[in-house]
Residue frames as qw, qx, qy, qz and C-alpha x, y, z in Angstrom:
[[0.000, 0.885, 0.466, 0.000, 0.00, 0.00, 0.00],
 [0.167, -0.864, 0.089, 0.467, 2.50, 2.49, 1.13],
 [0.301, -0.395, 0.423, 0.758, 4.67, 1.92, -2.16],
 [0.261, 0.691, 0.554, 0.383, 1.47, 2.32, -4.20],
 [0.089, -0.942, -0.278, 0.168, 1.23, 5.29, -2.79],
 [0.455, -0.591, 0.283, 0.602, 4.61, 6.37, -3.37],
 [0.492, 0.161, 0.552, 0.654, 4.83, 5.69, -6.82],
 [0.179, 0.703, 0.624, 0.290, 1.54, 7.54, -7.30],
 [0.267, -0.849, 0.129, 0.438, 3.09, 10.89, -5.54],
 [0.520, -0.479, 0.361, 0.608, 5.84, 10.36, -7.68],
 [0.274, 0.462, 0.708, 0.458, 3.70, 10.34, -10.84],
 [0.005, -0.882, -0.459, 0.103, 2.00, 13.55, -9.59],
 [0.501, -0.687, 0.205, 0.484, 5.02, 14.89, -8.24],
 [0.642, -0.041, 0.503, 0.577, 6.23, 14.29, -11.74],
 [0.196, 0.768, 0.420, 0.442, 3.70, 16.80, -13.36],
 [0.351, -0.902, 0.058, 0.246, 4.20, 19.42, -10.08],
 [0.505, -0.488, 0.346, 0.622, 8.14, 19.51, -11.01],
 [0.411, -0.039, 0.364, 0.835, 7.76, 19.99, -14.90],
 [0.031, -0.903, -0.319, -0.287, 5.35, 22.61, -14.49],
 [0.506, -0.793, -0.004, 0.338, 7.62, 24.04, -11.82],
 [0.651, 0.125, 0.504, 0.554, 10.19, 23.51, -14.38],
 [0.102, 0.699, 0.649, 0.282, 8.41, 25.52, -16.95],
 [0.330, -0.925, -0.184, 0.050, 8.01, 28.32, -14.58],
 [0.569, -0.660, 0.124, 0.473, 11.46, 28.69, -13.42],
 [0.489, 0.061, 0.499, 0.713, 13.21, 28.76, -16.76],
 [0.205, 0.760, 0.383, 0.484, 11.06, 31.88, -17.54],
 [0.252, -0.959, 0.064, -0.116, 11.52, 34.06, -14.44],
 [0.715, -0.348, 0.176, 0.580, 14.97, 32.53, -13.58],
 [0.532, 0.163, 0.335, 0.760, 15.95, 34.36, -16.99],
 [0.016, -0.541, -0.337, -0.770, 13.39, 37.21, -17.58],
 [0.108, 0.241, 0.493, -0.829, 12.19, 38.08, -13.71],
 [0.487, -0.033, -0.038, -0.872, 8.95, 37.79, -14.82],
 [0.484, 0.142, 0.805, -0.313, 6.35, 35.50, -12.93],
 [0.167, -0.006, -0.698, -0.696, 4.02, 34.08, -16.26],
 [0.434, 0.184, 0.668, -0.575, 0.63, 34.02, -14.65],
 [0.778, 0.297, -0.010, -0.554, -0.66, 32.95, -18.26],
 [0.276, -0.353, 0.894, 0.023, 1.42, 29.64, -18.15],
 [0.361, 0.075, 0.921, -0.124, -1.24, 27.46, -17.81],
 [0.562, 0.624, 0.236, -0.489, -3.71, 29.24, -20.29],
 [0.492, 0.564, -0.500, -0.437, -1.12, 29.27, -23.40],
 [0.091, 0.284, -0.943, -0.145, -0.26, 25.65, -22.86],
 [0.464, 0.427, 0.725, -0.278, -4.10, 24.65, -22.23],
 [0.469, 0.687, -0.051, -0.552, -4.81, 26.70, -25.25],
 [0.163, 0.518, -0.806, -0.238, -1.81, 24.28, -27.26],
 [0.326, -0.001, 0.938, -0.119, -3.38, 21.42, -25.91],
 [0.518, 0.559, 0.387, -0.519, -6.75, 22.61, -27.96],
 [0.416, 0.644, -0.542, -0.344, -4.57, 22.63, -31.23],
 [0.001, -0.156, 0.982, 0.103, -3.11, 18.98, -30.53],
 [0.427, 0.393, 0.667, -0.467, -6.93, 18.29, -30.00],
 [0.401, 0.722, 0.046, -0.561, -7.74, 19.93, -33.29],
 [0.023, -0.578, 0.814, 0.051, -4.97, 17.64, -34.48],
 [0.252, -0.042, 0.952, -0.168, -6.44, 14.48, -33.57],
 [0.672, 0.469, 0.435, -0.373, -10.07, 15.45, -35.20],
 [0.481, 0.651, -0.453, -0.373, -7.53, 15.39, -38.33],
 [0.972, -0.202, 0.111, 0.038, -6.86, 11.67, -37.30],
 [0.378, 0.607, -0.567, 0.409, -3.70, 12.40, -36.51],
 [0.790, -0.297, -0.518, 0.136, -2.55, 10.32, -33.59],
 [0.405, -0.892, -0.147, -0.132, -1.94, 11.63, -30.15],
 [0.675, -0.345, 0.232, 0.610, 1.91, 10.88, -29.91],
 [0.443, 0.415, 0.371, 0.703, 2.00, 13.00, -33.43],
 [0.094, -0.844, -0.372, -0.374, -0.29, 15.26, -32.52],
 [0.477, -0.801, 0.136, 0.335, 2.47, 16.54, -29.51],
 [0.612, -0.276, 0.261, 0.694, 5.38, 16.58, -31.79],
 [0.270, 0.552, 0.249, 0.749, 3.60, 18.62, -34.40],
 [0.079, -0.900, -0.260, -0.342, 2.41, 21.13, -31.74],
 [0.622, -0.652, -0.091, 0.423, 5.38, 21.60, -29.68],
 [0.349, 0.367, 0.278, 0.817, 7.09, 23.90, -32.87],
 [0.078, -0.704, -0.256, -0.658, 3.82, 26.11, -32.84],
 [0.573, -0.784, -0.228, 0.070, 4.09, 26.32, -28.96],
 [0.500, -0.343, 0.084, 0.791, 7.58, 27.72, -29.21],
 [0.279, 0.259, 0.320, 0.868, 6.63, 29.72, -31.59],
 [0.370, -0.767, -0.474, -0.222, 3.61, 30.98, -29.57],
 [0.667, -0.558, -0.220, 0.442, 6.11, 31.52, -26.83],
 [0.504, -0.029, 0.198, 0.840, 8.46, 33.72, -29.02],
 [0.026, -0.611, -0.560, -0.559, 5.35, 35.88, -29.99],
 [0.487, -0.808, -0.331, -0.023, 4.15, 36.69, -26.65],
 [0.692, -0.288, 0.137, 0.648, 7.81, 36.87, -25.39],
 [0.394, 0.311, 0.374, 0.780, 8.63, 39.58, -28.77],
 [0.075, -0.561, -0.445, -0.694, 5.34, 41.44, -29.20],
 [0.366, -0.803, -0.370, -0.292, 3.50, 41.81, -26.43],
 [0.778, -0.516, -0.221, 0.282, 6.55, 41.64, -23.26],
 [0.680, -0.108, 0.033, 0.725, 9.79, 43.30, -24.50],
 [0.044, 0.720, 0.249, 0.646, 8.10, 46.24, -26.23],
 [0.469, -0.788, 0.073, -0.391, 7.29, 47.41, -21.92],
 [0.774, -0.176, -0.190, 0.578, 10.63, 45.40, -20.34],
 [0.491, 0.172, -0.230, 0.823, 12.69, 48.61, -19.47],
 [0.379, -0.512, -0.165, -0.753, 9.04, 50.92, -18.69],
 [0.492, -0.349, 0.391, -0.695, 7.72, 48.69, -15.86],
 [0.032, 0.007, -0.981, 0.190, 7.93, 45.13, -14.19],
 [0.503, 0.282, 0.584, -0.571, 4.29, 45.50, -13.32],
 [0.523, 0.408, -0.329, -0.672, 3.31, 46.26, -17.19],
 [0.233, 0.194, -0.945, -0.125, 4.77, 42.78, -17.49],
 [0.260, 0.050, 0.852, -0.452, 2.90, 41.29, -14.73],
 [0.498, 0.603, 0.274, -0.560, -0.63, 42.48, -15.99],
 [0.572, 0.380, -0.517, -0.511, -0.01, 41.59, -19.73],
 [0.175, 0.054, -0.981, 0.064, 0.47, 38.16, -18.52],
 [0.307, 0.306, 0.726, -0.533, -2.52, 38.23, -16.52],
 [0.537, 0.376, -0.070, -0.752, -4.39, 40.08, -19.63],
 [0.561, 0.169, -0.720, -0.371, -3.20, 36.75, -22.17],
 [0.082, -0.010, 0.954, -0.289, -4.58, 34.78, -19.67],
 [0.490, 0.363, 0.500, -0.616, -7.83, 36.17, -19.79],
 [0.355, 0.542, -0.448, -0.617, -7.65, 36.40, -23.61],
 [0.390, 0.285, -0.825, -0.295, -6.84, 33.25, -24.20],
 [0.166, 0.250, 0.876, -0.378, -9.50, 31.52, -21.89],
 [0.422, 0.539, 0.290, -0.669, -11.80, 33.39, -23.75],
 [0.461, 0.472, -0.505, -0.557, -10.69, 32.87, -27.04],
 [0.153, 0.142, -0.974, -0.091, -10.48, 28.95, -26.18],
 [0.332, 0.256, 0.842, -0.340, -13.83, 28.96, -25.18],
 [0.505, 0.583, 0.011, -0.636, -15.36, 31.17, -28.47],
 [0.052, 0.562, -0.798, -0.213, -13.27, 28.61, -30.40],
 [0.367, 0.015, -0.908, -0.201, -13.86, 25.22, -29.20],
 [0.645, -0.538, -0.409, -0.358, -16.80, 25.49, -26.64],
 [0.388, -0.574, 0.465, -0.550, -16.89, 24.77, -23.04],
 [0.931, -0.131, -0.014, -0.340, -17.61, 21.35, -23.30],
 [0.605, -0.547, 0.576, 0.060, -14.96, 18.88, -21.88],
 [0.537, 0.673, -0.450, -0.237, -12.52, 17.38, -24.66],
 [0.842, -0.330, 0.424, 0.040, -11.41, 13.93, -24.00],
 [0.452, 0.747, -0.487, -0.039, -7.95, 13.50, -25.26],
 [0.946, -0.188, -0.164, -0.207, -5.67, 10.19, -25.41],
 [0.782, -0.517, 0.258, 0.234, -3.02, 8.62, -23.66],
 [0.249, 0.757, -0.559, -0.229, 0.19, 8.85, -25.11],
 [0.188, 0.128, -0.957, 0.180, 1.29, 5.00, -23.71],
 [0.831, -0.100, -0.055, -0.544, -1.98, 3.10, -23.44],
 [0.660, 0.215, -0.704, 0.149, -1.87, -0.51, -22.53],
 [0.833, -0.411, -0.325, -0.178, -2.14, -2.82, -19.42],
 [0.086, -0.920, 0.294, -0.245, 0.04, -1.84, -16.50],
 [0.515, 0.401, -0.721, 0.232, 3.33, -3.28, -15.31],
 [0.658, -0.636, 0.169, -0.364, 2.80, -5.14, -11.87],
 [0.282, 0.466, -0.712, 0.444, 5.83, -5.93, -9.72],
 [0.732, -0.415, -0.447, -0.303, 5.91, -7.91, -6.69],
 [0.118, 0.809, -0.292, 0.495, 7.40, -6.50, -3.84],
 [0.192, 0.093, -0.969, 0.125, 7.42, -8.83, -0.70],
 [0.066, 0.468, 0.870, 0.142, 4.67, -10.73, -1.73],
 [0.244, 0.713, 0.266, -0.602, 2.61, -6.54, -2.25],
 [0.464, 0.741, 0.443, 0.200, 1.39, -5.97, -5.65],
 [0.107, -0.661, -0.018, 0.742, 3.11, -2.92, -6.80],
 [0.516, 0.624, 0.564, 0.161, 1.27, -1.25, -10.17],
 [0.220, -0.507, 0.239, 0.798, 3.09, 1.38, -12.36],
 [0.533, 0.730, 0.378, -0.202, 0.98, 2.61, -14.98],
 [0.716, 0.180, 0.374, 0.561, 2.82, 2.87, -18.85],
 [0.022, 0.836, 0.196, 0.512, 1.95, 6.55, -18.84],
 [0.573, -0.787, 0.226, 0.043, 3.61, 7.14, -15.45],
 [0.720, -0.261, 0.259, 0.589, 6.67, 5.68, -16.77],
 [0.360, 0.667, 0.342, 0.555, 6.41, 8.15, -20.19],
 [0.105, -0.947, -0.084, -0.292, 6.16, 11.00, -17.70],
 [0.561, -0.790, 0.120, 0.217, 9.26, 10.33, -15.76],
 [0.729, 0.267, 0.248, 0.579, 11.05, 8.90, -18.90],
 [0.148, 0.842, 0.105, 0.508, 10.36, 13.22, -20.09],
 [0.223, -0.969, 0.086, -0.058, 11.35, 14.95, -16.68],
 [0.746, -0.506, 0.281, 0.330, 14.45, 13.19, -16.51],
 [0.552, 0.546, 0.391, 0.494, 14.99, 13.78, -20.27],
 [0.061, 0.924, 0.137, 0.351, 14.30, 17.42, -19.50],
 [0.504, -0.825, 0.079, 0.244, 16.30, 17.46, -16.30],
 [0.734, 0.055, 0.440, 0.514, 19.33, 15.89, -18.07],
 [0.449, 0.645, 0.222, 0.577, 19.13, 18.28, -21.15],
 [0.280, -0.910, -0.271, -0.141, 18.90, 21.12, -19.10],
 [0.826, -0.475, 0.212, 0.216, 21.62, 20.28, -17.14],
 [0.720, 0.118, 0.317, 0.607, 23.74, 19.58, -20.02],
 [0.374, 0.804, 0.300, 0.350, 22.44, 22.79, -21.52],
 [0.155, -0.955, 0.169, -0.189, 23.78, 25.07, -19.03],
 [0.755, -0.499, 0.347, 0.245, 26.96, 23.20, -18.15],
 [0.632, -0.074, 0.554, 0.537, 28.44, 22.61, -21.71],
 [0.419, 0.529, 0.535, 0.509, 26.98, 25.22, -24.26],
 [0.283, -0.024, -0.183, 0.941, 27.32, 28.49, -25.03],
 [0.355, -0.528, -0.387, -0.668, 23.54, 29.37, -25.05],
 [0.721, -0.562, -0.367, 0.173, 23.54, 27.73, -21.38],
 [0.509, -0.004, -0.051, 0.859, 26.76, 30.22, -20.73],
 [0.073, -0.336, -0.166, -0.924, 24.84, 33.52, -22.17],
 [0.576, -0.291, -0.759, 0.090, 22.02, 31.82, -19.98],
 [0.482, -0.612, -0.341, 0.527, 23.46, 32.19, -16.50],
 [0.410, 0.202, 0.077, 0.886, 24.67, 35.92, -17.63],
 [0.284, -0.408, -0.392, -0.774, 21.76, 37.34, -18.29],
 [0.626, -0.547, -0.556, 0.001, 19.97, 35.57, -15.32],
 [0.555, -0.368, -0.325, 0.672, 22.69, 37.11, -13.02],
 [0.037, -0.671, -0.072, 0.737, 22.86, 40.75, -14.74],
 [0.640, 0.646, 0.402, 0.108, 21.38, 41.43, -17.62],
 [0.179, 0.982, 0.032, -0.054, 23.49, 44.73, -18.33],
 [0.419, -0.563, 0.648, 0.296, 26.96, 43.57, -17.63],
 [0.588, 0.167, 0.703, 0.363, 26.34, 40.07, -20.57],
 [0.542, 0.803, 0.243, 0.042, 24.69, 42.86, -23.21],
 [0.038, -0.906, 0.394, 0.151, 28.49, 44.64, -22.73],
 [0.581, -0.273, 0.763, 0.075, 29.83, 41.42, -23.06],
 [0.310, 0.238, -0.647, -0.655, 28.26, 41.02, -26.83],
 [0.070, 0.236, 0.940, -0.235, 25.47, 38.59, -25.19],
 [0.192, -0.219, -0.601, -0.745, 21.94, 39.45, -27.01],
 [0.182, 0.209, 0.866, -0.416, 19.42, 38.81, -23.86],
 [0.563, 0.249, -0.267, -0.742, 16.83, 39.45, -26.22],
 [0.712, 0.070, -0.653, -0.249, 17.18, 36.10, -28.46],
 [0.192, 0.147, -0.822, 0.516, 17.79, 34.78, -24.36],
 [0.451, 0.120, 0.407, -0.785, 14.60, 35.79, -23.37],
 [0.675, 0.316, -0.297, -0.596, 12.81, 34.62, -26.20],
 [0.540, 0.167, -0.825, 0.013, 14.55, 30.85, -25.95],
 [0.086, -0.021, 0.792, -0.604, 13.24, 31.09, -22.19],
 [0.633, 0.198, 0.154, -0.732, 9.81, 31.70, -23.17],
 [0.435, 0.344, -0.778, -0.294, 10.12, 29.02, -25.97],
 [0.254, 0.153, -0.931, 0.211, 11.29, 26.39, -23.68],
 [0.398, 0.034, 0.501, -0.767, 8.82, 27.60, -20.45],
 [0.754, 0.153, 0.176, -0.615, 5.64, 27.21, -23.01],
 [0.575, 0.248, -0.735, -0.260, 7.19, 24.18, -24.83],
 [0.217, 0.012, -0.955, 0.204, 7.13, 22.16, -21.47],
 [0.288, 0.137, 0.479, -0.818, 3.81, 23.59, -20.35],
 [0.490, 0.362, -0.507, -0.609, 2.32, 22.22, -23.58],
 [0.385, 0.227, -0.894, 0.015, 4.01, 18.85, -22.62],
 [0.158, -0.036, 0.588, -0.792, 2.22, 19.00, -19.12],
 [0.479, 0.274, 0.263, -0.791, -1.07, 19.70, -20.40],
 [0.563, 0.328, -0.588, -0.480, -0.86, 17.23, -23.37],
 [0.448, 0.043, -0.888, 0.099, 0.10, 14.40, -20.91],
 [0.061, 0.091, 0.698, -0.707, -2.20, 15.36, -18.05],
 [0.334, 0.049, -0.364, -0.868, -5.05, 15.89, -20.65],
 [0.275, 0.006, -0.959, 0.066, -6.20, 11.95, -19.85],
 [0.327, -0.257, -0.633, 0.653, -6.85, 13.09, -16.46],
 [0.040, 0.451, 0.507, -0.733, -8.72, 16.16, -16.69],
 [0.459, 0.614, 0.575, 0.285, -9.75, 16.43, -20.24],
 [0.297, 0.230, 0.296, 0.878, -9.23, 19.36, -22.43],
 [0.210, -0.755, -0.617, 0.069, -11.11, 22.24, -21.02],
 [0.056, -0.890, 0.061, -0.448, -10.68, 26.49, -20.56],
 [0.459, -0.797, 0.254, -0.298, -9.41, 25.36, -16.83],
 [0.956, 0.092, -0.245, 0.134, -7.82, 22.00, -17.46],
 [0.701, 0.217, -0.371, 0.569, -4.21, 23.69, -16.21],
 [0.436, -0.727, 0.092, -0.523, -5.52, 25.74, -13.27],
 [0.802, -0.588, 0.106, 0.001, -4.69, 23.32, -10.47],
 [0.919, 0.011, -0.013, 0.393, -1.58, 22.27, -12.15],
 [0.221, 0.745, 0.019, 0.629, -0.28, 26.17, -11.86],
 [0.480, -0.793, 0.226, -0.301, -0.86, 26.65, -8.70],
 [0.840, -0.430, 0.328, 0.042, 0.96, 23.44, -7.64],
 [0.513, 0.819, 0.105, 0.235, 3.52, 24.70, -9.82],
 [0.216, 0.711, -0.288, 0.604, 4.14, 27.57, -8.43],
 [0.921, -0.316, -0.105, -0.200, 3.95, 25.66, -5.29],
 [0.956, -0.196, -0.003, 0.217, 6.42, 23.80, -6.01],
 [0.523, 0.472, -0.197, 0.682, 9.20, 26.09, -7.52],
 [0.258, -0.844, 0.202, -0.425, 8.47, 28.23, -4.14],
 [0.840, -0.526, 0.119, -0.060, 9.58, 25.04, -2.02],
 [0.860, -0.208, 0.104, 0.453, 12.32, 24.04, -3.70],
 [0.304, -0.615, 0.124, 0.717, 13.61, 27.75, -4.44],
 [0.472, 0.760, 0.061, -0.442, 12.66, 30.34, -7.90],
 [0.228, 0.680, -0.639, -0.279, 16.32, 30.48, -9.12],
 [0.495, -0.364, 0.762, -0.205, 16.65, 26.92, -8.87],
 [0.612, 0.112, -0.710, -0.330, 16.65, 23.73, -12.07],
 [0.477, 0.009, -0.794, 0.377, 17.01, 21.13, -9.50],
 [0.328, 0.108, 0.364, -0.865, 14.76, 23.11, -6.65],
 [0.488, 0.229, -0.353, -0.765, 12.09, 22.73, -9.02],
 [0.592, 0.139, -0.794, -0.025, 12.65, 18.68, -9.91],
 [0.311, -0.077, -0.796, 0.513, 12.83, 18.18, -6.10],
 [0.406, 0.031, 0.274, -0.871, 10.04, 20.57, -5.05],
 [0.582, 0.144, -0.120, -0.791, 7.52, 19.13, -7.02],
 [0.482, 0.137, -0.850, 0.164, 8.73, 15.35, -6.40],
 [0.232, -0.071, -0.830, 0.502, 7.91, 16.14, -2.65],
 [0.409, 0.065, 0.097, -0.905, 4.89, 17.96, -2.92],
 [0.816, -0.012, -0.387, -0.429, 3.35, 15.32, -4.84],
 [0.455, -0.019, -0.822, 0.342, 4.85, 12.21, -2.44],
 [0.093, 0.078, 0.542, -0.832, 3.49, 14.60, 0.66],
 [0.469, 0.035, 0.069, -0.880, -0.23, 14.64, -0.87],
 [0.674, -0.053, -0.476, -0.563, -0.55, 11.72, -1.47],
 [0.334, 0.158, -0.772, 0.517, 0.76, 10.17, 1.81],
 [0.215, 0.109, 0.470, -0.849, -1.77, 12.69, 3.60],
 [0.655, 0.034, -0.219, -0.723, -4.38, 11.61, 1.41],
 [0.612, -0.006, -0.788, 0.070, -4.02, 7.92, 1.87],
 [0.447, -0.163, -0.750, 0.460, -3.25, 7.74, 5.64],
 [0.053, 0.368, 0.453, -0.810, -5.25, 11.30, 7.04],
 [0.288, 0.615, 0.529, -0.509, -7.20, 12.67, 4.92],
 [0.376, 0.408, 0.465, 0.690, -7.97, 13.17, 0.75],
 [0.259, 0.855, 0.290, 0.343, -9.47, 16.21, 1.48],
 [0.137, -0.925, 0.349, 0.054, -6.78, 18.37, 3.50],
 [0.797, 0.070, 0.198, 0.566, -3.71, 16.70, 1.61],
 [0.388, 0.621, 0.103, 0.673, -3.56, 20.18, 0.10],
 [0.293, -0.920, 0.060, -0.253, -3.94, 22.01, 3.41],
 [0.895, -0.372, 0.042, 0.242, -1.33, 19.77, 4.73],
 [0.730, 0.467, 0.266, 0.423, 0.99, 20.39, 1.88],
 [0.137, 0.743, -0.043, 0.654, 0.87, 24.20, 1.79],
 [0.650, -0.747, 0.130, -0.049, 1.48, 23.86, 5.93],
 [0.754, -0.376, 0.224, 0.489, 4.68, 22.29, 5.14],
 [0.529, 0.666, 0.309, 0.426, 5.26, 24.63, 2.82],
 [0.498, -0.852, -0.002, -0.158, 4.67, 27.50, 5.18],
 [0.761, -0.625, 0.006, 0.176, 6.97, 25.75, 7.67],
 [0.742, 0.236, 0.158, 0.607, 10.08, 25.21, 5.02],
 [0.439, 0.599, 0.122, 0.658, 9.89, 28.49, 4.03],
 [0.455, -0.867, 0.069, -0.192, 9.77, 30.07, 7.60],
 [0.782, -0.369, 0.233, 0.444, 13.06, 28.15, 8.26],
 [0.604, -0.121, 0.465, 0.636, 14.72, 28.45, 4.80],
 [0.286, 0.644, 0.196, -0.682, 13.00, 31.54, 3.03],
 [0.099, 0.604, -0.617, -0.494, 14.86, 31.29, 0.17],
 [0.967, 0.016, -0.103, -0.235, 13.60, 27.15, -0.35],
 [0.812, -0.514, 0.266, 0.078, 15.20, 24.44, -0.46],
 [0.588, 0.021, 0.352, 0.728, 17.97, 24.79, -3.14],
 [0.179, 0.947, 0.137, 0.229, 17.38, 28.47, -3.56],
 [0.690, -0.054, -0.253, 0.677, 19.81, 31.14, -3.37],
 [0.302, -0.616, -0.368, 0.628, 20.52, 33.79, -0.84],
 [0.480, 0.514, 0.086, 0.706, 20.16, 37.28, -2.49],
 [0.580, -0.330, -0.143, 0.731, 21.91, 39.79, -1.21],
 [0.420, 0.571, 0.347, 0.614, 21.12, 43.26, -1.89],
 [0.334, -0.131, -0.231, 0.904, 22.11, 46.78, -0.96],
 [0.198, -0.739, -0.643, 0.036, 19.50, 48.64, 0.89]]
């Protein structure tokens, strides 16, 4: 029982971290929270949908729309964000909030309100292990989703460790004005941050689609427990992120199982709470320092 439960945290946990993901790799680079995350990648998910009434299969139907989701990203990111980047951090804030509304609206004048049932990626009868002598079930779509965050973590990883786009990267993240003296573009930097952000937020919503069907709100809960998670395990933070949203999901379901399914989330955000009263900063965040 308890390592059903585990696995099945870890399967949540697995959506919490690359949404958290997602998140970080936009404000780490551009300081700017995206509060329309979850709308442009529910909105992407309505295209891979739109996709599939072309009987196009559902494993296609993500690789052709993760292009037009970068390229969605680079749009928003171009047109609507940099034009008011040097004028006012709020402006940002509040355009994000505006393409949120926008695009909840436009996805509902579009394709309706009515719930969109979209399919597994890995279908099929689940793997069952035997553990002493407990049953232990791991669903072929739970492996697909860790197969990706580790995929993502990995690139990532690699991206900023060995390349010079991962190099111009951390610049920019640290001071934007020093890397533009340096011959570093944080433009085309921004723009790859957005990219990436709405490419994995896409991914999220494509593989979580199963679960809550295609819908105007479909990526609402997964936002919050998101940003959730990138608070626990720390903003600036790849690897925060991964680990936040691992333990977030492991903690709800634990508390659901053994206390209670309906305050798993009060629980959750209590140990949140607590972490961040000890360690403000999370748990693989870093101190900043600044002159007052």
């Amino acid at each position: 029982m308890f390592l059903n439960r585990l696995i099945l945290g870890l399967s949540t946990g697995a959506f919490y971290s690359l949404t958290a993901l997602g998140i970080v790799v936009i404000y780490k680079i551009t300081n700017v929270m995206n509060f329309a995350f979850g709308n442009m990648a529910m909105f992407m998910a309505y295209v891979a949908y739109t996709f599939l009434a072309f009987g196009i299969g559902p494993v296609a139907a993500l690789f052709l729309v993760l292009p037009l989701a970068a390229i969605f990203g680079f749009v928003v990111e171009r047109y609507t964000l940099r034009p008011v980047r040097h004028l006012s951090h709020s402006s940002m804030l509040i355009i994000t909030l505006g393409i949120l509304m926008i695009l909840e609206g436009l996805s509902t004048q579009v394709w309706g309100t009515q719930y969109k049932a979209f399919p597994e990626l890995i279908s099929g009868r689940p793997f069952i292990l035997r553990i002493l002598s407990t049953p232990l079930v791991i669903r072929k779509q739970d492996l697909l989703v860790f197969g990706i965050l580790g995929s993502v973590s990995i690139l990532i990883g690699l991206l900023m460790k060995y390349t010079k786009v991962g190099i111009a990267i951390k610049a920019v993240s640290e001071d934007e004005r020093t890397s533009q003296l340096m011959g570093i573009n944080p433009g085309k930097v921004f723009s790859w941050s957005w990219m990436i952000g709405t490419m994995m937020g896409t991914t999220v919503a494509i593989l979580g689609a199963p679960k809550t069907y295609i819908s105007p709100t479909m990526m609402l809960f997964y936002q919050i427990q998101g940003f959730t998670a990138a608070v626990l395990g720390g903003f600036d933070s790849f690897v925060g992120a991964v680990v936040g949203g691992l333990v977030l999901g492991v903690v709800e379901n634990l508390i659901g199982g053994y206390i209670s399914n309906e305050l798993k989330t009060t629980f959750s955000l209590i140990l949140i709470v607590i972490i961040l009263l000890i360690k403000p900063q999370g748990l693989f965040g870093s101190r900043e320092i600044r002159r007052v």
